[in-house]
N, C-alpha and C positions, 0 to 999 in steps of 0.2 A: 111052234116048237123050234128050239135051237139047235144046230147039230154039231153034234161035236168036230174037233178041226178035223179029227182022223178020217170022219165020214162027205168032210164037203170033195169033190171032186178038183182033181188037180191042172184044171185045162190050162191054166197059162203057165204050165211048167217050173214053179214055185213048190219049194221046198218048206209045206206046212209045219212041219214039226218043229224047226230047229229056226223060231223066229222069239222075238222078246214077250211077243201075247199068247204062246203055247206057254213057254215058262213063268211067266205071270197067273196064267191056270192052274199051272202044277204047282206053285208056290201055294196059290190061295186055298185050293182046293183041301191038303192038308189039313191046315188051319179054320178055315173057315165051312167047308164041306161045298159040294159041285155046284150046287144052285148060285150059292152068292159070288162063286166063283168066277160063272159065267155071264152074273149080273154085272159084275164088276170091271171082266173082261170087257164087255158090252157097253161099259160107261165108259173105258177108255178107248173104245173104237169108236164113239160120239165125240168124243171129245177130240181125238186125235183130224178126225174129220171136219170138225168145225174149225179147226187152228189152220187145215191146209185149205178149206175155200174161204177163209177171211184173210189171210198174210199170200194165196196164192201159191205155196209152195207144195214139195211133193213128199211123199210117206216114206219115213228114216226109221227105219230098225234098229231098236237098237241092240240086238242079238240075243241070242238063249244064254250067253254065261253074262248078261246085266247084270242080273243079283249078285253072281262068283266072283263080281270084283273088288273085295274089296282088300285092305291093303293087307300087308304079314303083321301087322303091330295090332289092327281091327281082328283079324282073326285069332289071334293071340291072344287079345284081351277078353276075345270070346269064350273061348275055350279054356282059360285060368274062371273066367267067374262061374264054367259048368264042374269044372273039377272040384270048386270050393263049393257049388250046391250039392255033390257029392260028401263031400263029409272029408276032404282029404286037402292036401296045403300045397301050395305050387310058389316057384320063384321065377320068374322070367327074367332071363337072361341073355344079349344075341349072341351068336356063335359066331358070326364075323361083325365087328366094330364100325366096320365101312357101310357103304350105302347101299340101301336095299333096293333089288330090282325086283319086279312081279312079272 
């Protein structure tokens, strides 16, 4: 049986929660429910494994806001195509012309 991240013990001083495969859990879990969740997390810790003892290199996080990045014009066009499956009409617009920083 597998244990959840919250339940493995913390010996090497590593901050469980706030890594790329805790929020790749909470992502999938939603959508997909805990099992495949955890299978899937499970497949990318094989997999993540297998790339560092074949190239030799060491294990890169790539942090808990992965998924939160993506640009203002991505999110934007996210949320105009949820307001128009809502039943209502959107114009996007930028509010400064200049270049966008995240």
């Amino acid at each position: 049986m597998l244990l959840p991240l919250r339940m493995v013990p913390n010996s090497a001083g590593l901050d469980l929660l706030d890594n790329y495969l805790q929020a790749q859990f909470q992502r999938l879990r939603h959508r997909r429910g805990p099992e495949k969740a955890i299978c899937a997390v499970a497949a990318s810790i094989l997999t993540a494994g297998y790339h560092m003892l074949r190239d030799g290199t060491f294990y890169h996080d790539l942090g808990a806001n992965h998924f939160h990045r993506a640009s203002p014009e991505v999110q934007a066009n996210r949320l105009a195509r949820q307001i128009t499956k809502l039943g209502f009409s959107c114009s996007l617009t930028p509010a400064n012309p200049g270049p966008v920083s995240v």
